[in-house]
N, C-alpha and C positions, 0 to 999 in steps of 0.2 A: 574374616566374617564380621560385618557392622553390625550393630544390636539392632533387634528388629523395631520397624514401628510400631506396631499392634502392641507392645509391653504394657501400657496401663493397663490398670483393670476398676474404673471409677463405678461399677454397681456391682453387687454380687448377687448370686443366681439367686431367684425367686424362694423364700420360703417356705417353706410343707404346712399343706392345710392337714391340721393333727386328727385325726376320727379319734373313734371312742377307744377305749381303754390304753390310750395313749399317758404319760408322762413325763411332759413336755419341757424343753430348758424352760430357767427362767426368766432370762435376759437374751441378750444378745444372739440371732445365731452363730454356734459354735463354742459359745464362751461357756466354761463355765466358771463361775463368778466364787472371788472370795470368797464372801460371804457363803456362798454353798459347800466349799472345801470346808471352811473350817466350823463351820455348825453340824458338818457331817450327812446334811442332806444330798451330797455326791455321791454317797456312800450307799444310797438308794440307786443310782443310775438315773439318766434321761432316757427316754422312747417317745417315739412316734411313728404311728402304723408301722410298726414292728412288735411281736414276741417271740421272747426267749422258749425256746421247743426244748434246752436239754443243753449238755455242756459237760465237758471234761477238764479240770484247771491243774491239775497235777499240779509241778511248781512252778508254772507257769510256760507261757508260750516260745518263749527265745526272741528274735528278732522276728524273721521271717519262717512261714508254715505252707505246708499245700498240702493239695488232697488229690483223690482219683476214686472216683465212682463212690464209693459209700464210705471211703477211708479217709481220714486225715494222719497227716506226716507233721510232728510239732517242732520246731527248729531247735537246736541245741546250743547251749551257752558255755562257752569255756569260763571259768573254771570248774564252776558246778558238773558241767556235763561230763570229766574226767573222775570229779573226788567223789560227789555226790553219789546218791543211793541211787538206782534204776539211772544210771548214767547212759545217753547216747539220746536217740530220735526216738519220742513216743507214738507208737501205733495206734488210733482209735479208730473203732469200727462204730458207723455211724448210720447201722441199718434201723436201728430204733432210736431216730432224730432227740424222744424222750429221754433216753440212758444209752449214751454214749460209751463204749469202754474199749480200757485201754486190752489189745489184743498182744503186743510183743515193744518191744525198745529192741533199737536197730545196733549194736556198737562195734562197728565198725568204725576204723583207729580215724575215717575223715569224720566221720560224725560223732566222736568223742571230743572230737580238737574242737568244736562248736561250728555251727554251720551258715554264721551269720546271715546275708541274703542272697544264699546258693542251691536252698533246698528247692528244688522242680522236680515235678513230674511230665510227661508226655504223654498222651492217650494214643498215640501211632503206635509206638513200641513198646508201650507200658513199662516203661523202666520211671525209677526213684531215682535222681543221681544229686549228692552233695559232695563239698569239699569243704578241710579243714582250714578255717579263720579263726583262729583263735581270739586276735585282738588288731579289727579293722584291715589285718594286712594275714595271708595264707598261702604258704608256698609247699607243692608237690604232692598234696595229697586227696582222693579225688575218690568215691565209694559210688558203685553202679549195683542198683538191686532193679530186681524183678518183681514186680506185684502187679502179675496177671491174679493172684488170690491174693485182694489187697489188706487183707486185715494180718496177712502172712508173708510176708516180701523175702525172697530169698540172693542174698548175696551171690553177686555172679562174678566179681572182679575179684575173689579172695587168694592172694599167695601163696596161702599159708604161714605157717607158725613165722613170727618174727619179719614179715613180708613189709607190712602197713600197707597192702592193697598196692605194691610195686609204685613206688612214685615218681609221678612226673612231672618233666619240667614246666610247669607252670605258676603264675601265681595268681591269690585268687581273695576276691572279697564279693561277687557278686559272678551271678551263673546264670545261664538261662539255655534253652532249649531253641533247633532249627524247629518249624512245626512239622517237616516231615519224623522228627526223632533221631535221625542216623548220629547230627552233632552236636556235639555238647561246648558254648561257646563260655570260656572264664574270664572276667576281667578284672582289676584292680586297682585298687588308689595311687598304688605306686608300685614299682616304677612304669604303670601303666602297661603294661600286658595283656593283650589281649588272644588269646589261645584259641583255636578250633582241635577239639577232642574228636578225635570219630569213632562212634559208638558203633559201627555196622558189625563186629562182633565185642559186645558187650564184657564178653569177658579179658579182653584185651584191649581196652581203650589204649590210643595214641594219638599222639598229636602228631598234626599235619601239615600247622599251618601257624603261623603268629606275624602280631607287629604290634610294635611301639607306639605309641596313641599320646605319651604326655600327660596331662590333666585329664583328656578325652576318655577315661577310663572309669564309669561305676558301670550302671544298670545298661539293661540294653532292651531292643526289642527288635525280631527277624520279620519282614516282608512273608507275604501269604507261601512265595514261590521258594523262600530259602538264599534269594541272590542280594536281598541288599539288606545290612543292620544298620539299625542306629545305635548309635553310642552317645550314653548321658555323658556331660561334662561333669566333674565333680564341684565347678562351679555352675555360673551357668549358662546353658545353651545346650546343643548334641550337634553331633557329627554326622554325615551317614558314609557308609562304607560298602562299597561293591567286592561283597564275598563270593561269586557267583562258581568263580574256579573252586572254591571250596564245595558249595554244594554240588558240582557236577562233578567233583573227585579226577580232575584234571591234573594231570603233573607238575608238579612243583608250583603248587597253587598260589597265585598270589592275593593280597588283601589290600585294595585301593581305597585311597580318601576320593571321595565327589566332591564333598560340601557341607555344608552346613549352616547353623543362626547361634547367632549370640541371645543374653538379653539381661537387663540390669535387677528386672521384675522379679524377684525368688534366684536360690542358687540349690546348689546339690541337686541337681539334676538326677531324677533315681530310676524310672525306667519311662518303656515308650510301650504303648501298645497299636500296633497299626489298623488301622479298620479301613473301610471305605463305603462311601455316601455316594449313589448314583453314580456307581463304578469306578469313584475320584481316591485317590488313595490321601488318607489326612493320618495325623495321630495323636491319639491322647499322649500328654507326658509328661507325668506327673514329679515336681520338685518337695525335696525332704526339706528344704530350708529358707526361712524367708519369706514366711506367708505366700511365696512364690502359688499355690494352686495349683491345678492342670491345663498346663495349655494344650489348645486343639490347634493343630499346625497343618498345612498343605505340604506335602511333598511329592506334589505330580510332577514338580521341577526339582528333582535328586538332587544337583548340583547348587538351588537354590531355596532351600525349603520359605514355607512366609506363616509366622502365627497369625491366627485370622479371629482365636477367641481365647479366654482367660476365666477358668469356673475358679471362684471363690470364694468363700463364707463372708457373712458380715464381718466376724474378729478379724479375718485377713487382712481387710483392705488399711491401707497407709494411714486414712482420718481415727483409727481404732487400735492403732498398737499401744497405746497408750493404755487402754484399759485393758488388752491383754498382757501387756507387763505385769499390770497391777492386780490379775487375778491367779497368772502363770508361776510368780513368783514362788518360789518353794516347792515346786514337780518336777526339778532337775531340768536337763537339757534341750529338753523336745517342749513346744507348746501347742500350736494348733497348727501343725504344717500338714498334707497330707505326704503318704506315703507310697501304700501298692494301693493299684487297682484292678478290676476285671471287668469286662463288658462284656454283654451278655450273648452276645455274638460278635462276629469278625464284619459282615457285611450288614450293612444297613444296621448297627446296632440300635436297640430301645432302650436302653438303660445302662449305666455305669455303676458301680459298687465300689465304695474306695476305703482305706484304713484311711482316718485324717489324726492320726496321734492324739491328743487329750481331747478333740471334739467325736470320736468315736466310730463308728461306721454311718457312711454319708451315702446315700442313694440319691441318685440323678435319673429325672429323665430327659435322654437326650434324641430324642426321634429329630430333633431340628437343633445340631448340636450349637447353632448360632445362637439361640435360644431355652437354654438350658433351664431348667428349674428340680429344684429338689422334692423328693414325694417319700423320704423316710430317712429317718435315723435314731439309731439306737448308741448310746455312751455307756457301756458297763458299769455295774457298782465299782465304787473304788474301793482297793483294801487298802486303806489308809493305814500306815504304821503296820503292816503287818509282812515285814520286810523277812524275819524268819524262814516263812512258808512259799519263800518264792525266789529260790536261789535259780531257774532257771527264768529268769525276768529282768530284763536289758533295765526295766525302768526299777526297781530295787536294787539291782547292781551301783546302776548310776547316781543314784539318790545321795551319794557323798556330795553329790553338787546341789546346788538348789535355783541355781540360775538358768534362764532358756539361752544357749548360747546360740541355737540357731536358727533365732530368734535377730539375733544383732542386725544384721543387712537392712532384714525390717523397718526396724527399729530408727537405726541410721538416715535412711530411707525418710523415713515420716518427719523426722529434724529437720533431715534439709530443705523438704519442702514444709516446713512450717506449721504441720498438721497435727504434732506431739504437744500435749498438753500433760506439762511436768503435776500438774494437780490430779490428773485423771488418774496416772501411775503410778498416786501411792494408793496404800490398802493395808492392812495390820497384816501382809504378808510381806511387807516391800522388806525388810531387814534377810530376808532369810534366802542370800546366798549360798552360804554352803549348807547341807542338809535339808535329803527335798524327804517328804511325806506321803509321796503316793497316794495322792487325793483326788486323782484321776487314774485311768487306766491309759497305757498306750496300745492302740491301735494301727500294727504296724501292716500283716499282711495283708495278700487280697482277698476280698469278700467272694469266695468259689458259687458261678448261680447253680443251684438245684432246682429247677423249675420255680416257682415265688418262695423256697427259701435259699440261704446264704450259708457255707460253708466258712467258719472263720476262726479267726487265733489274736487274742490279744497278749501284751506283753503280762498283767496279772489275773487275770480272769483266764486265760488256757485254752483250749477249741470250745467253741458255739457252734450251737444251729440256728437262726433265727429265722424267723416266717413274716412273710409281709404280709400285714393285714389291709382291710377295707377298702377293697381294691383299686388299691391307686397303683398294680402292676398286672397284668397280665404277660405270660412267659409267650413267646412268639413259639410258633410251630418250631422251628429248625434253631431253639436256641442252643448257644455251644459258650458256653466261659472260657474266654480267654482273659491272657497276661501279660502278651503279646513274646512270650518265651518259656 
């Protein structure tokens, strides 16, 4: 697979024109600047035509979160989620947007083990399904709940006593969903594994189906019909894969490579979500690392997919890492990369909703997704230094470091072409490698749509609801959130 040509991405999308009771960055889009970490003015949050309706922060969100109809599901963190108090997946009932609360913790032994970015739900079959990742890598353990009464989800795969929900073989860092529900697809960093689960009786998941992927192995996202996945690279690029035996539950199903794209633009490749425009099947696919953005990709040719656009912030682009070193410095690992997204529908979507890590929740509108521009976003208060009260938060976890390491490619990236300005990159934060501050929030999963508001989870701030205001969104009749799994 040659890296595609479409990889630049020399402008980034249009700016949000801010209405009233907006609280707008101060500088750059996306950035947010020294100087506002460490004056503590971050600690107030950014917005624009957005407000906060209500929120539940327990001790934070975990990596990745979902929801279903008026519920959210909060991801769990090893090791907190075993030792800690209310250990497992927190239940919040989110019929009253304004006081969110928590209904039940799930603990079951996968959702004890932490559930890094495996937690999904399905609206066909209404089942919850997570597996246990303790630390980046998760073998054999796999929890299927029920939550047709979603603030009450009942465990359907339980053993019993001493059982750990019968494990199997699989291994697992990241999870997703067929859209009909019946299959539950796991993949992992290593030794890349990619598993088809079949849920058609829920209390007896088994597998069916596997193959070996290599690097080819994080996030994923399934085809409307269940027959072809994509597979994120864990660098970067994706694959796609003809599962088609598996959704028709054919014998001895097999799991084919087509094809795929490279590209040198952003790496960690995290998930895909497929939509289609005028019947064309494309996909969003959004990269954890490397300023990489979300690219919009054509794959009406499976075998040869072609990216044809590149959404990202002002901080992203190559001429500007230089001042996002120099404001990132000291928030540990992640800077302003995005992560999950959701659109607001599958066909013809109007808008995207994405986690972008330290830049916050980023809304797009994409009705002409060649031309994208953004029309809200909202950056939580940070709890800076307040690492105590947030032992399930990926980003106080990680805060022994203070450096954006997945950030480097970027970085790299802007050297070679000449675009790094060693002056722009220092900042009275530049020393602080090890020991990060939590002076931003991460914003890890997807923004879930509720009609104009957003169901969501950050890594220290915990489930929101937030509302778009001044109407720069109207909800399309037959809107439906997807995640593309």
């Amino acid at each position: 697979m040659a890296p595609t040509a479409a990889d630049a991405a020399p402008l980034p999308v249009s700016k949000a024109d801010c209405g009233p009771g907006s609280l707008p960055e101060t500088g750059m889009q996306g950035d947010v600047s020294a100087t506002d970490r460490d004056s503590g003015r971050s600690t107030r949050g950014f917005r624009c035509n957005v407000v906060l309706k209500g929120g539940y922060r327990g001790h934070g969100g975990g990596i990745t979160s979902t929801s279903f109809e008026n519920c959210a599901y909060m991801g769990s963190l090893f090791p907190g989620a075993m030792v800690g108090p209310d250990t497992g997946v927190s239940v919040i009932d989110a019929s009253d947007p304004a006081q969110p609360r928590r209904t039940a913790v799930l603990r079951a032994p996968a959702l004890q083990a932490g559930t890094w970015e495996s937690l999904k739900t399905n609206r066909n079959t209404k089942l919850l399904v997570g597996t246990g990742v303790p630390l980046l890598f998760g073998a054999g353990l796999l929890s299927v709940y029920d939550v047709k009464n979603c603030a009450q989800p009942r465990l359907l795969n339980d053993g019993g006593p001493g059982s750990l929900n019968a494990p199997l073989p699989i291994t697992s860092h990241e999870g997703g969903f067929s859209p009909d529900g019946r299959t539950y697809w796991t993949s992992s960093t290593g030794p890349g594994l990619l598993s088809a689960v079949d849920l058609s009786n829920p209390h007896r998941p088994r597998v069916i189906a596997q193959a070996l992927t290599a690097l080819e192995s994080h996030g994923i996202g399934v085809s409307p019909d269940g027959f072809t996945l994509y597979l994120s690279h864990n660098l970067g690029g994706l694959s796609v894969w003809d599962v088609r035996d598996v959704q028709l539950r054919r014998p001895n199903p097999q799991i084919r490579y087509l094809g795929g794209v490279n590209w040198t633009n952003g790496w960690a490749t995290q998930h895909s979500i497929p939509v289609t425009y005028s019947g064309k099947p494309f996909l969003f696919t959004v990269l954890e690392g490397g300023s990489g953005g979300v690219k919009f990709i054509d794959v009406s040719n499976r075998r040869n997919p072609r990216v044809v656009n590149n959404l990202k912030l002002e901080i992203n682009l190559p001429k500007n890492q230089d001042r996002a070193l120099a404001s990132s410095m000291g928030g540990s690992a992640f800077a302003y990369e995005s992560h999950y997204c959701a659109a607001d529908r599958q066909v013809d979507p109007t808008a995207l909703a994405c986690g972008w890590t330290s830049s916050g929740i980023r809304v797009f509108d994409v009705r002409n997704p060649m031309k994208v521009k953004e029309i809200a976003y909202y950056n939580p208060p940070a709890k800076t230094n307040r690492f105590l009260e947030l032992w399930n938060s990926p980003h106080a976890l990680a805060s022994v470091l203070g450096f954006p390491m997945l950030s480097v490619p970027a970085i790299l990236q802007s050297l070679q072409q000449g675009v790094f300005d060693p002056r722009q990159a220092l900042s009275p934060r530049s020393g602080r490698v090890l020991g990060g501050d939590i002076s931003t929030d991460w914003c890890f999963s997807p923004p879930e749509w509720r009609g104009n508001k957003l169901y969501v989870a950050c890594s220290d701030n915990g489930f929101q609801v937030l509302e778009l205001t001044n109407d720069v969104y109207t909800p399309p009749a037959n809107q439906l959130s997807t995640v593309g799994s």
